[in-house]
C-alpha positions as CSV (number, residue, x, y, z in Angstrom):
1,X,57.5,-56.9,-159.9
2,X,54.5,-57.8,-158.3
3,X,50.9,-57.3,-160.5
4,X,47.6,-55.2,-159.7
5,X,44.1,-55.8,-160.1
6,X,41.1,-54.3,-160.8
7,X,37.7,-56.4,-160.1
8,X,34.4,-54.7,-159.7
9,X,31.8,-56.7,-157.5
10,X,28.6,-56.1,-156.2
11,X,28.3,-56.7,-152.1
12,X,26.8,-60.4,-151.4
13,X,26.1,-59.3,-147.8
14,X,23.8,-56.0,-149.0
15,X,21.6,-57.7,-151.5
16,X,21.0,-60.3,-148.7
17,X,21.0,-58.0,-145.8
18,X,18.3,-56.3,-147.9
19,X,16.3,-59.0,-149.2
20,X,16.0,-60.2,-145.6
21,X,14.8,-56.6,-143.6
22,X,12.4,-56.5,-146.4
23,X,10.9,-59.9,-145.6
24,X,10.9,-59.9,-141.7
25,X,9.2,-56.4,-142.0
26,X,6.2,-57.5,-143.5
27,X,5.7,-61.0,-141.0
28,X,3.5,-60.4,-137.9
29,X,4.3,-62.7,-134.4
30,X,2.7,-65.7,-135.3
31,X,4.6,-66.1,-138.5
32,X,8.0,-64.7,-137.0
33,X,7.3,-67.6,-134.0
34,X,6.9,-70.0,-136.7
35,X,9.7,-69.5,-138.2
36,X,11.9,-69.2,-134.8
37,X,11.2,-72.8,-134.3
38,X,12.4,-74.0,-138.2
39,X,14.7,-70.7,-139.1
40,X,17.0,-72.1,-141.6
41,X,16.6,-72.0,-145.1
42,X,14.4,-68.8,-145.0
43,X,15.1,-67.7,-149.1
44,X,12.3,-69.7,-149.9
45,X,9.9,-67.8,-147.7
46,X,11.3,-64.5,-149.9
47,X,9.7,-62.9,-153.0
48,X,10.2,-64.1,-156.5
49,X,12.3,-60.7,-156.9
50,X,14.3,-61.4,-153.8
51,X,14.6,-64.9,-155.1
52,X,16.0,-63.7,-158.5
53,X,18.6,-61.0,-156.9
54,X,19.7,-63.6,-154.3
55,X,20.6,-66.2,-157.0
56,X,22.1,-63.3,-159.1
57,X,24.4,-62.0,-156.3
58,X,25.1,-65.8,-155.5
59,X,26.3,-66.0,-158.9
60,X,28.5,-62.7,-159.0
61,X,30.0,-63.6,-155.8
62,X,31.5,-67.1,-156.7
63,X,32.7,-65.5,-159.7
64,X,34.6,-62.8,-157.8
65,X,36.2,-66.1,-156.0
66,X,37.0,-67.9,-158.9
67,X,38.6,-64.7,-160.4
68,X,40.6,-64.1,-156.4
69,X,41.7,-67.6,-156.7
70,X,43.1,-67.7,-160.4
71,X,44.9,-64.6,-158.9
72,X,46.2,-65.6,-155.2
73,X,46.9,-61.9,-153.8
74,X,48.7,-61.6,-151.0
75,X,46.7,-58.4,-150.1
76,X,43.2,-56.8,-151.0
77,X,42.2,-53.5,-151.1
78,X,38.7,-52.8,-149.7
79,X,36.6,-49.9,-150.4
80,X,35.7,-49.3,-146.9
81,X,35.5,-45.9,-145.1
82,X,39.1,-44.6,-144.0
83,X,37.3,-44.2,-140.5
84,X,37.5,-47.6,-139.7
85,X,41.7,-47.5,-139.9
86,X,41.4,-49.3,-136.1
87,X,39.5,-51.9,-137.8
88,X,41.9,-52.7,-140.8
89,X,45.0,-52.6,-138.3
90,X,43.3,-54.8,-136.3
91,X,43.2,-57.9,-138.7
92,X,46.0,-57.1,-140.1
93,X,47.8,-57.6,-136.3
94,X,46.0,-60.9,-136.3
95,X,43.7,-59.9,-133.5
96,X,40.5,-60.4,-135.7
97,X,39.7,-63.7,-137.5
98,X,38.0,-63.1,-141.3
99,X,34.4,-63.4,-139.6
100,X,34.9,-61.7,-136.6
101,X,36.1,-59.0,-138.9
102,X,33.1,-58.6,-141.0
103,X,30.8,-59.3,-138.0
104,X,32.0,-56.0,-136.3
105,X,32.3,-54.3,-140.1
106,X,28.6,-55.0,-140.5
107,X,28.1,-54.6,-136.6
108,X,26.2,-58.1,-136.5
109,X,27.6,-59.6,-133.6
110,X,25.1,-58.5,-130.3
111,X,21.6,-59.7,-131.1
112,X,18.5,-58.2,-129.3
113,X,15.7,-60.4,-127.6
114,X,13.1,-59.6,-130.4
115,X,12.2,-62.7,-132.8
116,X,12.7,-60.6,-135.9
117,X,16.5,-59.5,-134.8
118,X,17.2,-63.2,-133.8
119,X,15.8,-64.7,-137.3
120,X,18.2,-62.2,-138.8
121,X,21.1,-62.4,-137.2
122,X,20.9,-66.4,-138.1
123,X,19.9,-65.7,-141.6
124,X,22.8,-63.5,-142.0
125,X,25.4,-65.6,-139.8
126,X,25.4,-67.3,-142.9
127,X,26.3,-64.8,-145.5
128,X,29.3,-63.4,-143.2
129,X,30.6,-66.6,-143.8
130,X,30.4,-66.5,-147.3
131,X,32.4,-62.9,-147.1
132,X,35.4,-64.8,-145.8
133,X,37.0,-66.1,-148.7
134,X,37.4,-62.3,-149.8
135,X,40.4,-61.6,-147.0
136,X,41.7,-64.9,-147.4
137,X,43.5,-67.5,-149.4
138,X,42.9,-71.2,-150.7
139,X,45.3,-71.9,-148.0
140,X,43.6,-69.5,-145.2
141,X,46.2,-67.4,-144.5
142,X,45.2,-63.8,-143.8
143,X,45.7,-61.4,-146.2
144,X,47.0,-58.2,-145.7
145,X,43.8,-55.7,-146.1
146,X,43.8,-52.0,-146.8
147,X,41.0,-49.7,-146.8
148,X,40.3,-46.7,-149.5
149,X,37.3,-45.7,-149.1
150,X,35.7,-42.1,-148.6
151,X,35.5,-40.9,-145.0
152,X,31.9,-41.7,-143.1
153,X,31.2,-37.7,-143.0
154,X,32.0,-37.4,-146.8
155,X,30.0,-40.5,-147.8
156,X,27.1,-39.3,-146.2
157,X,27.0,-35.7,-147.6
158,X,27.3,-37.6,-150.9
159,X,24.5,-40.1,-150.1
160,X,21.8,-37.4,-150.8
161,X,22.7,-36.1,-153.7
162,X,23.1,-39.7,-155.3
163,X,19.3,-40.4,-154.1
164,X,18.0,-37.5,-156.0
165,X,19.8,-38.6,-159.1
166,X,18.0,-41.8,-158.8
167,X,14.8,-40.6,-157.5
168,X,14.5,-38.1,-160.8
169,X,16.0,-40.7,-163.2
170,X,12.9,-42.6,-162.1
171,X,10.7,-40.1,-162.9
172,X,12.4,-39.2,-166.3
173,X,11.6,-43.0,-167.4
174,X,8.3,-43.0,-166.1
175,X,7.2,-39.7,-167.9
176,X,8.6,-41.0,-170.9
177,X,7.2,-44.7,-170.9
178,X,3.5,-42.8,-170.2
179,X,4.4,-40.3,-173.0
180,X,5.3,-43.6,-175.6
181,X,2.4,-45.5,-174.6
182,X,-0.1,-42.4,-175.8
183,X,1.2,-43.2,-179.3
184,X,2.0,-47.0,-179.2
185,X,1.9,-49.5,-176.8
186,X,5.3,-51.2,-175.4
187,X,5.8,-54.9,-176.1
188,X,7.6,-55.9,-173.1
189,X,7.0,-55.0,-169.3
190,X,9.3,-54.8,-165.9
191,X,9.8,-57.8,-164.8
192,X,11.9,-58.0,-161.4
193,X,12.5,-54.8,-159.8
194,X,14.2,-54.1,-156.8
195,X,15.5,-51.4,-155.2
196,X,16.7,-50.3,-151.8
197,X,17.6,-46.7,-150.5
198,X,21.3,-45.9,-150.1
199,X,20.6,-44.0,-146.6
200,X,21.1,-47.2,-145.2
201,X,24.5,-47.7,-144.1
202,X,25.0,-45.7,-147.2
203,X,24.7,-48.4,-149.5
204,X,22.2,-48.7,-152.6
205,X,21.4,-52.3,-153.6
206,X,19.4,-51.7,-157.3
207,X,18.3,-55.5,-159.4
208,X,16.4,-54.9,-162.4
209,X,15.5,-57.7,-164.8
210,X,14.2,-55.5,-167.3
211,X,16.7,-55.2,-170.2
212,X,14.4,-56.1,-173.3
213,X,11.8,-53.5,-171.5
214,X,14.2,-50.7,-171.3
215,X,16.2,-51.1,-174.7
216,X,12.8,-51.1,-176.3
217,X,11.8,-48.0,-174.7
218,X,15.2,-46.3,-174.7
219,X,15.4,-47.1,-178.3
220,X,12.2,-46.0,-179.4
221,X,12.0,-42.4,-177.6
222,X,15.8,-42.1,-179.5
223,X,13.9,-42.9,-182.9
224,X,11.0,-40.7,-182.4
225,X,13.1,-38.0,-181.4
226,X,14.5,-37.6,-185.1
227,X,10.6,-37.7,-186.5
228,X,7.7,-35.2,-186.4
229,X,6.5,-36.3,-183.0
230,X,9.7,-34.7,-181.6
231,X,8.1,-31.2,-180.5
232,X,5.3,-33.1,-178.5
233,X,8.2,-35.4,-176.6
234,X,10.0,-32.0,-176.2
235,X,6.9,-30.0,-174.8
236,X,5.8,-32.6,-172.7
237,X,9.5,-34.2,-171.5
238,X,11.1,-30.8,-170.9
239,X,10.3,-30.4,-167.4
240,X,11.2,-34.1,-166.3
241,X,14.6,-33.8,-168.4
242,X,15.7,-30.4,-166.6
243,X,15.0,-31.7,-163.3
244,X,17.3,-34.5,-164.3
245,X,20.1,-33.0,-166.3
246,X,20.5,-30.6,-163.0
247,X,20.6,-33.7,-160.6
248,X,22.3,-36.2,-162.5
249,X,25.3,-33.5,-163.1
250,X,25.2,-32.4,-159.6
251,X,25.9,-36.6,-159.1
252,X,28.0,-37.2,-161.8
253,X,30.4,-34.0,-160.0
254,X,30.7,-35.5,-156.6
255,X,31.0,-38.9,-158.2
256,X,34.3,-37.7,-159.7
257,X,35.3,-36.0,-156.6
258,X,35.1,-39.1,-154.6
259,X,36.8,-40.8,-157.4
260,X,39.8,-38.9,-157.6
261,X,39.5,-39.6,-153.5
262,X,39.5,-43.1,-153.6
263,X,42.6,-43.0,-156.1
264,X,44.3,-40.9,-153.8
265,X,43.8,-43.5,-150.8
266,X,44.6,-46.4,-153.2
267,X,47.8,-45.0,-154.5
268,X,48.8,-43.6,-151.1
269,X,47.7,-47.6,-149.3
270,X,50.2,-48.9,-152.4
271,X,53.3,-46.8,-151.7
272,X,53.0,-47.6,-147.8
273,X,52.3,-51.8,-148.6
274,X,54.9,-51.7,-151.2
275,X,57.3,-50.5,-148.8
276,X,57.1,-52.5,-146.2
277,X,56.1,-56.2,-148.0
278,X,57.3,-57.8,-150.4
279,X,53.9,-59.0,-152.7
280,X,53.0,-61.0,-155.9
281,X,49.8,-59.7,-156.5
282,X,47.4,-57.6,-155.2
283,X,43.6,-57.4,-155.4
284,X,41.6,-54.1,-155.6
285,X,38.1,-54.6,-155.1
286,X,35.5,-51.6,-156.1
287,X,32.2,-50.8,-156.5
288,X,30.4,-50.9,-160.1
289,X,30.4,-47.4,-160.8
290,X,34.0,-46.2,-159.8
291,X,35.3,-49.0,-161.7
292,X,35.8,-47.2,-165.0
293,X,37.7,-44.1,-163.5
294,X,40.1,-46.5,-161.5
295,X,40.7,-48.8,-164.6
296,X,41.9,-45.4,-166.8
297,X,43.5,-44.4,-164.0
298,X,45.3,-46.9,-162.7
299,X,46.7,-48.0,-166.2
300,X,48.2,-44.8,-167.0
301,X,49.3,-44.1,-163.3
302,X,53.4,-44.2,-163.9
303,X,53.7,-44.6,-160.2
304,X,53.3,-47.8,-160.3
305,X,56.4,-48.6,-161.7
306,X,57.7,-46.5,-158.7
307,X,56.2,-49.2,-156.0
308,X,57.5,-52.0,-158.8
309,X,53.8,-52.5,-159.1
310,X,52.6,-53.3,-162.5
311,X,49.0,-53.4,-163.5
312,X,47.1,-56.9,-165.2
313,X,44.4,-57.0,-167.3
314,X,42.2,-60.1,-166.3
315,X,39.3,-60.9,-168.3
316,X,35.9,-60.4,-166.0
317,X,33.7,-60.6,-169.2
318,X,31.7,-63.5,-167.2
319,X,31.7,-61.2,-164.5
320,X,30.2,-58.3,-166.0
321,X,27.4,-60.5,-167.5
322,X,26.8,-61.7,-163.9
323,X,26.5,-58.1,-162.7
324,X,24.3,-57.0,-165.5
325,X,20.9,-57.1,-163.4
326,X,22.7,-54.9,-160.7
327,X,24.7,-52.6,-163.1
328,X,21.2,-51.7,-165.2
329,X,20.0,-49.0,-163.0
330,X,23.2,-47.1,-164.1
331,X,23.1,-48.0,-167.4
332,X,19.3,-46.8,-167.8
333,X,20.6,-43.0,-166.4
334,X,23.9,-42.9,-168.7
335,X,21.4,-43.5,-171.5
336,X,18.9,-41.3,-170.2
337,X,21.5,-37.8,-169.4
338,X,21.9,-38.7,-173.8
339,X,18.0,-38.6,-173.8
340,X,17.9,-35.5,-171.6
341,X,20.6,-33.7,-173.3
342,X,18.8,-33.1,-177.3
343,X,15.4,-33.0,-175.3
344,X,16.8,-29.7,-174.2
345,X,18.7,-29.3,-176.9
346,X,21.8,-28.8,-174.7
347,X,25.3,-29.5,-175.3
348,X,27.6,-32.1,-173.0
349,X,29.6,-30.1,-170.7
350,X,33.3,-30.6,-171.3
351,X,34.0,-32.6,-168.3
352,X,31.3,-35.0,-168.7
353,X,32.6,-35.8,-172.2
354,X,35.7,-38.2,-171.0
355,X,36.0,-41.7,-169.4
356,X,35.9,-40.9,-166.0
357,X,31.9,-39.6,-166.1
358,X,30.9,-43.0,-167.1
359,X,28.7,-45.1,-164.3
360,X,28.6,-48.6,-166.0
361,X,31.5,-51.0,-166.5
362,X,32.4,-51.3,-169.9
């Protein structure tokens, strides 16, 4: 009976791809010309906060290969839009090698005649190769790859909705952090922050070194919110909180929905690669927030057994320690819909009250 996995990981290529837009956007010609003549080792040219989510991601990523090799699938699932079927058959028939694959997934390969395009497209040469390893084995034999995602018209009817989650999460915080600081000031401050819309290529990269900052805030508004002070957090947090309850549900819905999509895909790519392989192991690999909806699903899915499939545990506690910087965005508005909730002294709908409306891995 061959095993399944479950490994979360946060995209190498994005936090990169990001990091370096957001740097070549801000040089003018003379530096870009400089840099054409020496363009090779450009991270140290980013940021500090670049810096920081680079190393971070760096970190995450080797893990996720360490984790791939202690495993040695003999196929991966990829959460990448169902659109792109042509693409997935195409390595799969061997007509794509591993880069030229995530070239064309990434669209990388044609670069224009402009200096920032050219510094980019050999900044990020490098990072494809990294992304390698993920389709292949120790011994660099193709894997088989199958694709789960959400189709591209469905993501992108999604991607707004999950912006204005964000977007009035992030005024929530800041209405409360102003409202705490009228009555006492807050020890600890933001440190690295970084943050990147999702309208591009429909992806969100979010890096926030700012856990002591936010568990003392978090904590504090909790405490305060049992005391005497509560009626002026009420009055003056009410607004904020509605705004947010009604967007972060309105996410939290659709997140489930493409959930219980992705499952469908995953379960539907199993019976098809069951029956015509025989495997020892295969790799799912998800994004952050769907991860605890496919764990609960995926253990008590008795279809498995079906496909002889049998689902592993592995232990990604290093992992998730890695991911922590990228996985604290989510973790600030799971706390905050608590926050929101007795500020407007409303009740958790029912079907936010179970597994599958949690955004963090646990």
């Amino acid at each position: 009976m061959a095993e399944l996995f479950l490994i979360p990981i946060i995209s190498t290529f994005d936090v990169h791809d990001v990091a370096v837009r957001d740097w070549l956007n801000k040089l003018d010609d003379d530096a870009l010309r400089s840099h054409l003549e020496e363009p090779y080792g450009l991270e140290r040219f980013f940021p500090k906060n670049s810096r920081h989510a680079l190393k971070c991601v760096d970190e995450v990523h080797d893990e996720v290969l360490r984790l791939l090799e202690s495993i040695d699938p003999q196929a991966v699932f990829l959460d990448i839009s169902m659109d792109l079927v042509e693409l997935e058959n195409r390595y799969n028939k061997r007509m794509l090698s591993p880069s030229e694959f995530w070239e064309e997934y990434y669209q990388t390969g044609a670069c224009e005649q402009r200096s920032s395009r050219t510094l980019y497209c050999i900044y990020i040469k490098g990072i494809i190769n990294r992304l390698m390893r993920l389709i292949e084995n120790k011994e660099h034999l193709p894997l088989s790859i199958v694709f789960y995602g959400t189709d591209l018209k469905t993501r992108e009817e999604l991607v707004p909705v999950y912006e204005d989650a964000f977007d009035k999460d992030s005024e929530f915080v800041l209405q409360i952090a102003k409202e705490l600081n009228e009555i006492m000031n807050l020890r600890e401050s933001p440190k690295n922050l970084w943050y990147s819309t999702m309208s591009k290529r429909q992806m969100s990269v979010s890096y926030e070194e700012t856990e002591e900052f936010y568990t003392e805030l978090l904590s504090r508004i909790k405490r305060l919110l049992k005391f005497k002070v509560r009626e002026h957090f009420v009055k003056n947090l009410r607004g904020n909180a509605m705004e947010f309850l009604s967007a972060h549900e309105k996410f939290l819905d659709n997140k489930m929905k493409e959930d219980n999509m992705k499952l469908s895909n995953i379960l539907e790519g199993l019976n098809v690669l069951t029956s015509q392989s025989e495997l020892k192991a295969v790799v799912i690999l998800c994004q952050t927030m769907h991860y605890p909806l496919l764990l609960n699903s995926l253990k008590k899915e008795k279809r498995l057994q079906e496909m002889e499939l049998s689902f592993s545990d592995i232990d990604i506690t290093k992992l998730l320690n890695l991911m922590k910087p990228f996985t604290q965005k989510n973790r600030i508005m799971q706390s905050n819909y608590e926050i929101a909730l007795d500020i407007t002294g409303r009740k958790k709908p029912q079907r936010f009250a179970v597994p599958d409306a949690i955004i963090v891995p646990l």
